[in-house]
C-alpha atoms as one frame of an Amber mdcrd trajectory, in Angstrom:
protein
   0.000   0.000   0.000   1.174   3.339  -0.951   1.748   6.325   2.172  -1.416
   7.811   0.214  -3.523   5.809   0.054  -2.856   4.421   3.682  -3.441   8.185
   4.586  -6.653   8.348   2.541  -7.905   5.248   4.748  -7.108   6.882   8.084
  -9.066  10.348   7.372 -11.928   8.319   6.388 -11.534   5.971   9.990 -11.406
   8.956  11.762 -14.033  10.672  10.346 -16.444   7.786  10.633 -15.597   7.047
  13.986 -16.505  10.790  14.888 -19.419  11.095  12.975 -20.682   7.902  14.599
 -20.254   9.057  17.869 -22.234  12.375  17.532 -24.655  10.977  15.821 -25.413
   7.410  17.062 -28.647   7.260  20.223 -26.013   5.791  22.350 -27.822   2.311
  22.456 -24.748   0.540  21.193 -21.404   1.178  21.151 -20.095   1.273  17.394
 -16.124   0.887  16.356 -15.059   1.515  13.390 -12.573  -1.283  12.543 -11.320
  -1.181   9.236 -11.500   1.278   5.595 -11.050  -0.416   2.287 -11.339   1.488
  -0.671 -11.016   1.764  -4.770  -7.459   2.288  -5.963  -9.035   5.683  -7.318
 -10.507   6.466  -3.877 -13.977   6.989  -5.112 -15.843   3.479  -3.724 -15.364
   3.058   0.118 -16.432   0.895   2.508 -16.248   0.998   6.149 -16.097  -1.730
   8.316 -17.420  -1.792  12.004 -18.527  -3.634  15.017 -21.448  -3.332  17.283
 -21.647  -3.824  21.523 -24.122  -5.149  22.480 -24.113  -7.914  19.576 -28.075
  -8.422  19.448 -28.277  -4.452  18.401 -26.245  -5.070  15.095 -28.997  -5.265
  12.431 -29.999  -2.006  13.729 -26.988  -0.205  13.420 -26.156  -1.403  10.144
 -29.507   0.283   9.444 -28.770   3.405  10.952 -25.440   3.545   9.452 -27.042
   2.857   5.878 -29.173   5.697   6.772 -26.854   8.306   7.546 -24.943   7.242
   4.736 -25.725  10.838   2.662 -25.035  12.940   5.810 -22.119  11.018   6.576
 -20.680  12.053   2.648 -21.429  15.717   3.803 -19.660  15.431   7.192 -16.429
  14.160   4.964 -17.261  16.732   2.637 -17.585  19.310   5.118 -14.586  18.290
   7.212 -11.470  17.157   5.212  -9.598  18.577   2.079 -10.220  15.359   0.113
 -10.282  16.485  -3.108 -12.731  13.510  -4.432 -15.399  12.464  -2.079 -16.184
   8.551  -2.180 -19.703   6.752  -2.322 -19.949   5.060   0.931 -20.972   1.422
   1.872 -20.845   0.185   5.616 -20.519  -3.058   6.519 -20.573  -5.345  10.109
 -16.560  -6.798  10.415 -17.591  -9.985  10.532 -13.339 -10.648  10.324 -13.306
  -9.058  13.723 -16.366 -11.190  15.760 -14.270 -14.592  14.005 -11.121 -12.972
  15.791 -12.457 -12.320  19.019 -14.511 -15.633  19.248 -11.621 -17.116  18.663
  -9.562 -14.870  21.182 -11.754 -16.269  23.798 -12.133 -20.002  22.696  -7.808
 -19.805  23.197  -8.478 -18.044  27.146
């Protein structure tokens, strides 16, 4: 990965894991865990995980929501001179991990 595009990636994490915490009811705790995006930075999708577990569904919902206010908060908040389309996803990479985590305790 290139220092720019690893850069790109960690503007995007931090402004999702801002926006999420102003704007989430507080319900759940959501963590942004991982960015992956197009080689032309245009397509990105942002990976996250949900405590309590039984209130995922609904956050994914929420966060495909807010997807259109969360573009404006990038817009509105960085110097990105192309803002992406936005997809959010549940890490499902990270629940494996910590399953296993505590299978190995």
């Amino acid at each position: 990965m290139s220092y720019k595009k690893d850069r790109f990636d960690e503007v995007i994490r931090d402004h999702a894991a801002r926006f999420f915490s102003m704007e989430s009811n507080r319900t759940s705790m959501i963590t942004i865990t991982k960015i992956t995006s197009t080689d032309k930075g245009d397509r990105v999708t942002v990976y996250f995980t949900v405590y309590p577990e039984n209130r995922e569904e609904a956050a994914l919902d929420f966060a495909r929501r807010k997807r259109s206010d969360f573009r404006n908060f990038v817009r509105d908040n960085s110097r990105l001179s192309i803002i992406p389309f936005f997809e959010f996803e549940i890490d499902r990479g990270e629940k494996a991990r910590q399953k296993i985590d505590a299978i190995a305790l």
